[in-house]
N, C-alpha and C positions, 0 to 999 in steps of 0.2 A: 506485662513481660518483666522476667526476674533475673538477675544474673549475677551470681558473687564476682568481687573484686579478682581475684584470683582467676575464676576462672575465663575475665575479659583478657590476663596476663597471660593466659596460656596462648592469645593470638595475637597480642596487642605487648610489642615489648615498651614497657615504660614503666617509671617510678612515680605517677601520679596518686594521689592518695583518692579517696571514694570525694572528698569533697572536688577536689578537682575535675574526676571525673566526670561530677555531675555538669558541675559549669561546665566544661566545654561539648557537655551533649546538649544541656541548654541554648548554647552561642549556637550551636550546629543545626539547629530545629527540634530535637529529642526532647519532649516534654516530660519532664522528668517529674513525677509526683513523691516519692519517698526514699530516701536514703537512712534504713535501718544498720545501724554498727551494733552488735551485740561485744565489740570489745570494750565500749566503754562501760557497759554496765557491768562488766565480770572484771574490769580493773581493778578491785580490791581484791581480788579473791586470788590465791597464792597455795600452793603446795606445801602441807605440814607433816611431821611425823608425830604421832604418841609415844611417848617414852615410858610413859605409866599411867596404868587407870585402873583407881581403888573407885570402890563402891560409896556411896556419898553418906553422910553419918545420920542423916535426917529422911532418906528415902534409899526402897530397895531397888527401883529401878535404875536412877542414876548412876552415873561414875562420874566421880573427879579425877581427870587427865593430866596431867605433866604434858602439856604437846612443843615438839620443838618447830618454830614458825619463824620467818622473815623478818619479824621483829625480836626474837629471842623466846626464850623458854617461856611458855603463858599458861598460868593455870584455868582450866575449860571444863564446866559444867557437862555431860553431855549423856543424851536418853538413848542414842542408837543402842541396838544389844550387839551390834558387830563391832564395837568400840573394844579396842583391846591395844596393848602393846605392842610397840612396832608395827601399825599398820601406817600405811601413806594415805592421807586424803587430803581433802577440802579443806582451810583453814581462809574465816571470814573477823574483819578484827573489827574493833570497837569504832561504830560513825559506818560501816556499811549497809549498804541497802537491799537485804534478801529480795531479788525478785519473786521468786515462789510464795513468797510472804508477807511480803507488801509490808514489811516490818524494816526499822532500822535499829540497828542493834544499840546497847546503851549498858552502860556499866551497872549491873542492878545485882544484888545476891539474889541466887536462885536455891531455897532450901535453906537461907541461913548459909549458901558459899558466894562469894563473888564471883562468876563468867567473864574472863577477860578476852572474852570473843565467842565464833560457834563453828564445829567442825560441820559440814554440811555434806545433804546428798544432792545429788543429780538433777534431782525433781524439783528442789529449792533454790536453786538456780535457775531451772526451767532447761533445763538441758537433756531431760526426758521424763517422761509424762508420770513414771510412776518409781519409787526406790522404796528397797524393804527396811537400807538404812543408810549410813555418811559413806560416801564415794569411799570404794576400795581402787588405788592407784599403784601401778606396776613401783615396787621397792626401791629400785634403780633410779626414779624421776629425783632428781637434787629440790632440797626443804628452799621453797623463794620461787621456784617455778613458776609462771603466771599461767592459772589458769587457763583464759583464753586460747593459749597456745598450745595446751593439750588438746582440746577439745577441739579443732580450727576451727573457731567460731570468727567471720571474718563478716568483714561489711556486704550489707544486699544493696543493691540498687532497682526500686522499680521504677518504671517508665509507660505512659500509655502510647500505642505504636496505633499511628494511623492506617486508614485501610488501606490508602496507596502504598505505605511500604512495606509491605511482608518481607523485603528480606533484613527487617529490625524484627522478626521474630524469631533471627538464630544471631548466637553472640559475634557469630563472626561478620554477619552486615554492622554490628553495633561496633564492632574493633575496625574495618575496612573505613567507616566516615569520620571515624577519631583518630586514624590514623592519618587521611586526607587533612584536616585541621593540623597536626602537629603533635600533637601529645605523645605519640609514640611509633611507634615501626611496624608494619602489619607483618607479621611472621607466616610465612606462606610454608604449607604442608603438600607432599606431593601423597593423593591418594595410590599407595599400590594395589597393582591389579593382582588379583586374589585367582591363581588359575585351576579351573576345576579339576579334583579327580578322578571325576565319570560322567557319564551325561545326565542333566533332570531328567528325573526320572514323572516328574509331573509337567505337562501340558497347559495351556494359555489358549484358550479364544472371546475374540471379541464380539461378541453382539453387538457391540453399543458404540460404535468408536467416537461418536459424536459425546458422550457422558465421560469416557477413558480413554483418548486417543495411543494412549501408552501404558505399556505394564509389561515390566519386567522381574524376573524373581528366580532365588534358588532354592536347593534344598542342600541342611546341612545335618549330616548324620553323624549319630555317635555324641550327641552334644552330653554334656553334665549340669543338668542345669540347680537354681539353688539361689540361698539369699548373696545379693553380691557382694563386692569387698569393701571394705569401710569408704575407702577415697569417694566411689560412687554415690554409695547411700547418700555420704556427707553432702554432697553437690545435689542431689536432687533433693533432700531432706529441708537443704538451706534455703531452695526458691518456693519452698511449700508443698513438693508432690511425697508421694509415699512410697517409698521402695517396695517392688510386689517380687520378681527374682532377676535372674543374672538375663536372661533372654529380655525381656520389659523394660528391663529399666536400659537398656545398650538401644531402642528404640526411644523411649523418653529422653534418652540422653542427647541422642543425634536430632531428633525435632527440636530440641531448646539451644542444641550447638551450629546446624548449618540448616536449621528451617526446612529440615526435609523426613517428617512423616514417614512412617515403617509402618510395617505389621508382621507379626510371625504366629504360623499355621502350624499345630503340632500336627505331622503326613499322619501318626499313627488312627488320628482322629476323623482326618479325610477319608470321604467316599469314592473310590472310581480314580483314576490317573488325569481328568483333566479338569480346569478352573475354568467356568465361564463368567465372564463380564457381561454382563447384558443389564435391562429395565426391569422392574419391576413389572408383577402381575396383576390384571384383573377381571381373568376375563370367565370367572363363572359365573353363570347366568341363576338371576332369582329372578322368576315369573312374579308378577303381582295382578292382583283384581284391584282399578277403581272403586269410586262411590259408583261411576256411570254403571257399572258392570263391564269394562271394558277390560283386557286384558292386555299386557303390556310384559317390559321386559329391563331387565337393571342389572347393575354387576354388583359384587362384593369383591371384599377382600380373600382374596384366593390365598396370599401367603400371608405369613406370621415368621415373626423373626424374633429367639429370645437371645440379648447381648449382653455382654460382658459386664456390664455395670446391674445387673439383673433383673431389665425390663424388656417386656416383649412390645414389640411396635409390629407395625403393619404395614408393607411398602405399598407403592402407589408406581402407577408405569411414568411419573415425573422422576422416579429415584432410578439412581446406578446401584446395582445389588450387585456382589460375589458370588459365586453358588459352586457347587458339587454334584457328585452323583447325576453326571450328565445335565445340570444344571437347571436340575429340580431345586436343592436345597440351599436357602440361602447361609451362607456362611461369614456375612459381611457387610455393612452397607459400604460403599465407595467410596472412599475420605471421611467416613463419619465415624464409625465404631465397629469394632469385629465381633465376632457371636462368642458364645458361653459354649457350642457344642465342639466347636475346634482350638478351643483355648491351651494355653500352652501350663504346665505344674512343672510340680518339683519331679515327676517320674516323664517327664519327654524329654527322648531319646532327639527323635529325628525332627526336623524343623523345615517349613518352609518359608522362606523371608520375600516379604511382598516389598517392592518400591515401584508406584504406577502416579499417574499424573490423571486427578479427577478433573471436570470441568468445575471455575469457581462456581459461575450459576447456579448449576446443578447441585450440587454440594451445602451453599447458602441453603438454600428452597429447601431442600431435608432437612437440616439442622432445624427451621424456624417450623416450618411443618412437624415435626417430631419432638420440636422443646429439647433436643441434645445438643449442646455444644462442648465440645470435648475438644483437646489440644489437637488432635487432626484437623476436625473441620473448620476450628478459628484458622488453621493455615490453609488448609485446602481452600477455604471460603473468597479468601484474598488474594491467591495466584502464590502456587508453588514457581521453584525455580522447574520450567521442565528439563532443563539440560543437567540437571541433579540426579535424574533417576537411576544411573549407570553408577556416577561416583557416591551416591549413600549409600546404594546398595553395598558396592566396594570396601566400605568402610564398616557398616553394619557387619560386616562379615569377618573382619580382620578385628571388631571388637568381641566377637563371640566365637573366634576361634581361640580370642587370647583368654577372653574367662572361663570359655566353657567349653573349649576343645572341638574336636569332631574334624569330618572330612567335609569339604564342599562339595561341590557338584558345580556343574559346568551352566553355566547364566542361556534362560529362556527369556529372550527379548523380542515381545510381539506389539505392531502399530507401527506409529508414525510420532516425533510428539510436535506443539507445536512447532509453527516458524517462531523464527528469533526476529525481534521488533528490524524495521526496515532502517536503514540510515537515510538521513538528509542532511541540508548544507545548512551550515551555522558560519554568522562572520563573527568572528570575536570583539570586533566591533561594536556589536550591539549590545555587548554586557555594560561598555559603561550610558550607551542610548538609554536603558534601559533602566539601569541601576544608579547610574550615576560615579561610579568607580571605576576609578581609571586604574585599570591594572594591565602589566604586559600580559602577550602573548603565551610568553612563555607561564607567567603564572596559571591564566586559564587553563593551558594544556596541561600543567603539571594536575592540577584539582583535578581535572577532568579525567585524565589516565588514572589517577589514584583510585578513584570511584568505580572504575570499570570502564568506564568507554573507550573504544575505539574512536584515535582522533587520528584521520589522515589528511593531512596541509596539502594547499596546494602543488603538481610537481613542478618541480627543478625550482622552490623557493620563489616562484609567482605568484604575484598578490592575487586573492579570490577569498571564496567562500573554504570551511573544513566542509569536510565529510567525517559525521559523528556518526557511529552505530551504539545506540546504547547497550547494555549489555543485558545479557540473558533474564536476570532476575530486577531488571527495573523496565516491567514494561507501561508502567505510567507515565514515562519519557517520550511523549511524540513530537514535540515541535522545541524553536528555540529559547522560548521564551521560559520553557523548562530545564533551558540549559544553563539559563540566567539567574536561574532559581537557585539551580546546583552550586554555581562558582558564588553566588554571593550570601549564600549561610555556610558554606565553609570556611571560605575568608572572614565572614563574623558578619551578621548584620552590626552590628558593632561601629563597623566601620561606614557603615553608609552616611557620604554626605550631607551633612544639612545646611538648605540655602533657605536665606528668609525670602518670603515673598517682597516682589519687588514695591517698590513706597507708591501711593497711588494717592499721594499729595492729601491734605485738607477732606477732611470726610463730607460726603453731600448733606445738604440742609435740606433733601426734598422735593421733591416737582409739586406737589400740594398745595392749593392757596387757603385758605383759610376759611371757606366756606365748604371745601373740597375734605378739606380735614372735619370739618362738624361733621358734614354728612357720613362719613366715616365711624367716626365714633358714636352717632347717633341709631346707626344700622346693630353697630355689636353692642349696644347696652338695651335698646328694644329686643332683641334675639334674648338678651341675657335676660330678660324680664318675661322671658314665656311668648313674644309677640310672632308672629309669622312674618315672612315680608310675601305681599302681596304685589304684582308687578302690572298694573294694566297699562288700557290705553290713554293718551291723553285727550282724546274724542270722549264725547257723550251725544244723545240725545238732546235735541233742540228743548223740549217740554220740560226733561230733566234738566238741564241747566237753569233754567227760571227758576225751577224751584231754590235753586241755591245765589240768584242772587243777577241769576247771566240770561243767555238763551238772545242778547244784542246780536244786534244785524254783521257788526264788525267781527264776532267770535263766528261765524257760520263758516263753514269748509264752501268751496264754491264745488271740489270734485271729491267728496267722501269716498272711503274705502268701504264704507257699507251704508245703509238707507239710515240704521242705529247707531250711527258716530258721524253725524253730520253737523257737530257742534263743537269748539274748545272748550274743555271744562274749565269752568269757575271754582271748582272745588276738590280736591281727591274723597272726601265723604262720599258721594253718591257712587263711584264705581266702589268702594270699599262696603258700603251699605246693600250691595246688588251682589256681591263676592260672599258676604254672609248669610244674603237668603239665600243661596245656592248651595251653601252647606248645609241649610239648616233645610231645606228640602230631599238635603241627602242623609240624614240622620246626623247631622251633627250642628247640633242649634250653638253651644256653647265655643265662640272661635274667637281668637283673636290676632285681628291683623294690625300690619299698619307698613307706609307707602311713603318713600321719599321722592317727588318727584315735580314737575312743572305745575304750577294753575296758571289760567286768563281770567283774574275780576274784572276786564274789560273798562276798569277805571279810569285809563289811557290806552289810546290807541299803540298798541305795542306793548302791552304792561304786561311784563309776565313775569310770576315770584316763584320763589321754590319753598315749599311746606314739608314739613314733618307731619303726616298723619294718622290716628291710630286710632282703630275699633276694637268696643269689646260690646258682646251680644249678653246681656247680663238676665236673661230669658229664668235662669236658673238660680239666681241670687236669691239669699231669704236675710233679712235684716229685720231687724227691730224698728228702724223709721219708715219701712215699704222696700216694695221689690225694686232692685235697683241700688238700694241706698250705701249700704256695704261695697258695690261695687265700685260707685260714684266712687265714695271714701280712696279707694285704691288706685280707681283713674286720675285723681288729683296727687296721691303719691309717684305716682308711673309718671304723669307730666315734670312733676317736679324735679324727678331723681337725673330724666333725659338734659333738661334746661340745666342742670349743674355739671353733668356730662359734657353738655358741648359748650361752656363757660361762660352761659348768662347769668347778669345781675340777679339773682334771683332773693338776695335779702332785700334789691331795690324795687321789686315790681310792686306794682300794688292792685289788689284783687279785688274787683267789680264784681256786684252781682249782677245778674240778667246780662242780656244780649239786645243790640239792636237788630240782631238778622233772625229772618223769618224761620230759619230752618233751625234753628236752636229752642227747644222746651223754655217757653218765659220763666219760670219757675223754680227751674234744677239746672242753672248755665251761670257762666260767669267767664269773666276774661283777665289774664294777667298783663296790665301794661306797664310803662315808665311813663307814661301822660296821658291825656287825652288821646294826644295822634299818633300815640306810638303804641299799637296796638302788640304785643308778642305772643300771645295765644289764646285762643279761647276752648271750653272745654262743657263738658256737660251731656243732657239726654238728647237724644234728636226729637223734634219736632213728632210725635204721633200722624201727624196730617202726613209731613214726608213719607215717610215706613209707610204707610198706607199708598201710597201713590208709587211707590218704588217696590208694594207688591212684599214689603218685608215685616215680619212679624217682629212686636218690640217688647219690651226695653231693651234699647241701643243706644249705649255710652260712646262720645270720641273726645278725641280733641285736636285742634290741628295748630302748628307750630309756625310762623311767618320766618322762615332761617333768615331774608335779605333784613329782618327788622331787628334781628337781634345785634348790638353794638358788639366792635372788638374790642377784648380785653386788652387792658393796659400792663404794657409786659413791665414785670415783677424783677427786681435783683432777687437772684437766688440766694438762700442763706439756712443754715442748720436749723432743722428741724428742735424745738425745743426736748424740755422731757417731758413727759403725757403726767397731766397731772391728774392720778388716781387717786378717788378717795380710799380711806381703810378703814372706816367705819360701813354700816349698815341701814339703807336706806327707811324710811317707812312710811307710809302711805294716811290721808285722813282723806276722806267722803264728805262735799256740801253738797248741799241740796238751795237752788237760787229761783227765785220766782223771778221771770223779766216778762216785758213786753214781748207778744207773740211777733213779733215781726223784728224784734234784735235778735241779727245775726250769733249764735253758741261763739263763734270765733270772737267778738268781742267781748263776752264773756272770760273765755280763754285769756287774750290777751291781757285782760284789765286783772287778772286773778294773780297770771304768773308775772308784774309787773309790780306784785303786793313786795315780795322780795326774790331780787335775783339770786343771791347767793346762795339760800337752801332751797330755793324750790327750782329743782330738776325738769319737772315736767307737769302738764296739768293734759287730763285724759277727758274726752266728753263719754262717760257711760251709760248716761241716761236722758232723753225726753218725754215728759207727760203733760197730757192734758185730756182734762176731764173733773170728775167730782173733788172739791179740795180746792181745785187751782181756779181762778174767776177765769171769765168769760174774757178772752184776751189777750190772756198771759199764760205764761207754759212754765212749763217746773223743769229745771237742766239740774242734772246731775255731773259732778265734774269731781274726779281723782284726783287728789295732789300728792306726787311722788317729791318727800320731803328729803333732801342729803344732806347731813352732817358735816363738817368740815373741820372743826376743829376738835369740837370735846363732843361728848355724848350728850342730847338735848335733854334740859330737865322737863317735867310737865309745865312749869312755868313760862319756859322757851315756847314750849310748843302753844301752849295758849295763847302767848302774843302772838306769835305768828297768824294766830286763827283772827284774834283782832284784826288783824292788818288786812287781813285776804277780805275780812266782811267791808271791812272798809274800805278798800277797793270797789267790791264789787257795789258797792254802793252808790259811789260815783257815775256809775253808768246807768243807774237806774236800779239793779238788783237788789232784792233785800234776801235776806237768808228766808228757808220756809220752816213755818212752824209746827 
């Protein structure tokens, strides 16, 4: 929605400037998106005379001008061929900005003369679309004149109007809530009634009243119709529509000033004496044959309708049509657009002027159905005023008597329109329940009467509830809470209290103990690592628990909940082992879970621990040391990353190979402890024998976690984080090749290699094992990467050699000799 400054002034008395304006439609709710001023860009631009203009001595098109300008006599280059002596135009001086031209002007000769400015036209300005050459100005306009001020070019303000309020799509709901706020005085206009000269001589009936419950309209003869008078064009030109004639645009006018939609019917065009409102058609029948052979029966489109923007559409019996000719022809859709065959030109005499009241629904569903949205149905869509249809009329008529003459006719007024919203009780009390602002009585009611409502107090000054009737054109208004809405964006949300929340002492340290916390963060960094959590029971099978270690007379349920959990597990492995054949029976062998939750090792009577444990089915692994072994590799990462998660010693454990329990692979297990007795996890293959006995197909990786074993960390003074020390140089890599004993652990290898030197060597990679021809009978050949980092200078080959001394000699110590 668009509205010049000026003409909010026509209803809205005040001296607020467009910047003003906008802030307090902002404060008010009015979402205000642009504030165009085209005065400021034509402030340079001033009213000049030519005094003389000779022909230029270097070109025959040019003349050099004498022009007398607001700055004094200026001599001016200029190509127009209307450029002559004593003509008044355009004068733009040196430092301004053509907008036509996207040029700023600059002291330059042009031909071998210097231009000390440039007379311009219309189109160089942008003041109209096309000039043959420099503005020709009435003679009488005094040399200094500002532009701007010839032209009214005067500030726009646009706004996005939401759907609840249509009556911000005429300027006068946009003046009535700025006036409520303060900024100015709403100027109230009394519609006179317009009395006819004879009776309509056209007729109204309704078919439809549920689409148009109202429609009233005249006819006005003898009219002159034509392009309209400058003031108009200029007002509708300024919000972006296009002047079509003097009947059109007094219609455009009144939709953009009191948000009430017209139409006018040239009679000479109409068919027959009467207009019917009814639905659309469709009710001719096309026979069809199925594939079956069956015959059947369908409608089409019966009517067709070509309208005024010069597309034909098709109604449907969901649309409100206009029509003629006993009301065959459509002549209309209903709040959407009028037809091309009763359009009104510059040769119509006689007119018929429509003001009816569409349903919004109805209206909507056309528009979106039809792809038209035209300034009708954006208002009709959202709820016209219906108690408007009498006084636009009114007014439509006393505007096209005054540009275009004629005789009225006497008002056909057929239907009902709606009712007007109901009143209810509001206590004005609740504005500040509500809002928090405490304002009188008297203010509320002052806001509220401004707006339109009817506010009636209790009688004879007894305390109660009001009685509020909202008014005609806010029917979004049904309860009080809407009316709390009203008084506090007029007043200014601005002004809304703010109380800080009340103190709520010392912030909590937590209901969490510490074990309660591991398990916690132990749950979201297994999820975060791809894991599922799998939730069973704490029962198992008598037979099954032996196998892991239990299946004791003291772990047995004396009354099980089924024949198959008549045991306390010793383990969470075996329900998580029995969880993955079941997937991998259902097609999905590759899963991984893992289960925080009770064991019984039956160790003591009453010994119960809480484990961390996790499976992976590595069914599908392919490695370079056998199936399984990559994945291994990964389950020992996955372990690791959790134990650092939930804040175990993890530089202090130290890593065993094998297991003493049955159910762990002798071969591919190992456990991380802080002693002998202080066991913190063990990890590795399951047992082949189990997987066979539990029915599940292997290799199957776990590892399980003892939480009650792992110690609490020793709390840390907190202190700033250092600066990260990045190297800037460029890492590089060398490849050995180590022959050791087959049964030394690669990890002492590892170890002993990057112990050659800490400082450049980053990291050492296991890439490779072989054994076979080459390597004796008992010894294996390790391949290992050393990711070498620079630190200070760039290494020479010399550096890098010692370095390789050192690493062999290392690795020497433990037994390895380099291979040859």
């Amino acid at each position: 929605m668009k509205f010049t400054l000026s003409w909010l002034k026509d209803h809205l008395d005040t001296t607020a400037s467009a910047a003003e304006v906008a802030e307090a439609m902002t404060m008010a709710g009015l979402e205000v998106e642009h504030v165009a001023d085209p005065t400021v860009a034509l402030a340079p631009f001033t009213v000049a005379r030519i005094v003389s203009a000779e022909r230029h001595p270097n070109a025959d098109r040019l003349q050099v001008c004498q022009v007398e300008t607001v700055d004094g006599i200026k001599e001016i280059v200029c190509g127009a061929p209307n450029a002559r002596a004593g003509l008044t135009t355009i004068y733009a001086p040196i430092g301004a900005y053509v907008p036509g031209l996207g040029v700023t002007l600059v002291e330059k000769p042009v031909r071998g003369v210097v231009s000390n400015g440039m007379l311009c036209s219309a189109s160089e300005l942008q003041l109209a679309d096309e000039s043959d050459g420099i503005q020709e100005l009435p003679p009488e306009i005094p040399v200094g004149t500002p532009v701007a001020r010839l032209f009214g070019a005067e500030p726009v303000i646009d706004f996005e109007v939401t759907p609840n309020r249509p009556d911000w799509l005429g300027v006068t709901g946009i003046a009535r809530d700025l006036a409520a706020t303060g900024l100015g005085t709403l100027k109230h206009f009394d519609i006179a009634v317009v009395r006819g000269a004879f009776p309509c001589p056209i007729s109204v009936r309704l078919d439809a009243p549920e689409m148009c419950p109202v429609f009233a309209g005249r006819v006005i003869r003898g009219v002159s119709n034509g392009p309209s008078p400058a003031w108009l064009q200029t007002r509708l030109q300024a919000i972006g529509l296009r002047s079509i004639n003097r009947l059109v645009d007094v219609t455009n006018l009144i939709a953009y000033d009191r948000a009430r939609p017209l139409h006018v019917y040239d009679v000479a065009k109409l068919v027959g004496t009467e207009i019917v409102v009814r639905a659309g058609r469709m009710t001719e029948p096309m026979p069809f044959v199925n594939e079956a052979g069956e015959t059947g029966g369908a409608t089409r489109h019966k009517e067709s309708f070509l309208a005024l923007n010069g597309m034909t559409y098709r109604a449907t019996s969901e649309m409100c049509v206009v029509a003629d000719t006993d009301g065959q022809r459509i002549i209309g859709l209903g709040g959407v657009m009028g037809g091309e065959s009763t359009g009104c030109s510059d040769e119509t005499t006689d007119v018929f002027l429509e003001s009816a009241w569409f349903d919004p629904l109805i209206t909507a569903q056309t528009g979106r159905s039809l792809t038209i949205n035209s300034d009708a149905q954006y208002r009709f869509a959202r709820g016209v005023d219906p108690v408007s249809v009498t006084p636009g009329l009114e007014l439509a008529t006393r505007l096209i008597l005054d540009l275009c003459g004629g005789e009225p006719s006497g008002i056909v007024f057929v239907g009902e329109p709606p009712a007007s919203p109901t009143p209810f009780a509001f206590d004005p009390a609740y504005v500040k329940q509500l809002s928090g602002m405490d304002l009188s009585e008297d203010r509320i009611g002052t806001i509220l009467g401004q707006l339109g409502f009817l506010v009636q107090a209790a009688p004879d000054g007894a305390a109660g509830p009001w009685i509020v009737t909202p008014p005609s054109w806010r029917r979004d208004v049904g309860g009080k809470a809407d009316l709390v809405e009203e008084v506090t964006r007029i007043h200014g949300f601005q002004h809304l209290p703010s109380t800080p929340l009340p103190d709520q002492g010392s912030p909590s340290k937590g209901v969490l103990n510490p074990r309660q916390t591991r398990v916690r963060i132990a749950r979201r960094a297994l999820a975060a690592l791809g894991y599922a959590e799998a939730v069973t029971w704490s029962f198992t099978r008598r037979d099954i628990a032996a196998l892991f270690g239990g299946g004791d007379e003291r772990l047995v349920v004396d009354n099980p909940i089924a024949s198959d959990l008549d045991c306390m597990r010793p383990s969470v492995l075996p329900n998580l082992i029995q969880a993955a054949a079941r997937n991998a029976a259902r097609g999905h062998a590759d899963v991984t879970l893992f289960e925080i939750g009770p064991i019984y090792p039956g160790d003591q009577p009453g010994d119960q621990r809480t484990v961390i444990a996790g499976l992976v089915s590595a069914r599908a692994a392919r490695h370079w040391a056998g199936p399984g072994e990559e994945t291994l590799f990964g389950l020992k990462g996955d372990l690791t990353g959790v134990l650092e998660a939930i804040g175990a010693p993890v530089g202090s454990l130290q890593l065993v190979q094998g297991s003493n329990r049955d159910w762990w692979h002798p071969g591919r297990s190992a456990r991380l402890q802080l002693g002998p007795k202080t066991v913190i996890a063990e990890f590795g293959a399951v047992h082949p024998r189990v997987l066979k006995a539990l029915d599940a197909e292997g290799p199957m990786l776990a590892f399980e976690i003892v939480l009650d074993a792992i110690p609490e960390p020793k709390a840390k003074p907190t202190k700033a984080r250092g600066n990260a020390d990045l190297p800037n140089l460029m890492p590089l890599t060398r490849d050995f090749a180590f022959v050791v004993a087959d049964d030394r652990a690669a990890g002492d290898l590892v170890r002993a290699v990057q112990g050659a030197d800490k400082t450049l060597i980053a990291e050492v990679r296991v890439f490779d094992v072989y054994r076979g021809p080459g390597v004796a009978d008992g010894s294996k050949s390790v391949g290992l990467e050393v990711v070498i980092q620079p630190r200070e200078a760039t290494l020479t080959d010399a550096d890098i050699e010692a370095l390789s001394t050192r690493i062999v000699t290392a690795a020497e110590k433990i037994g390895a000799r380099l291979r040859g």
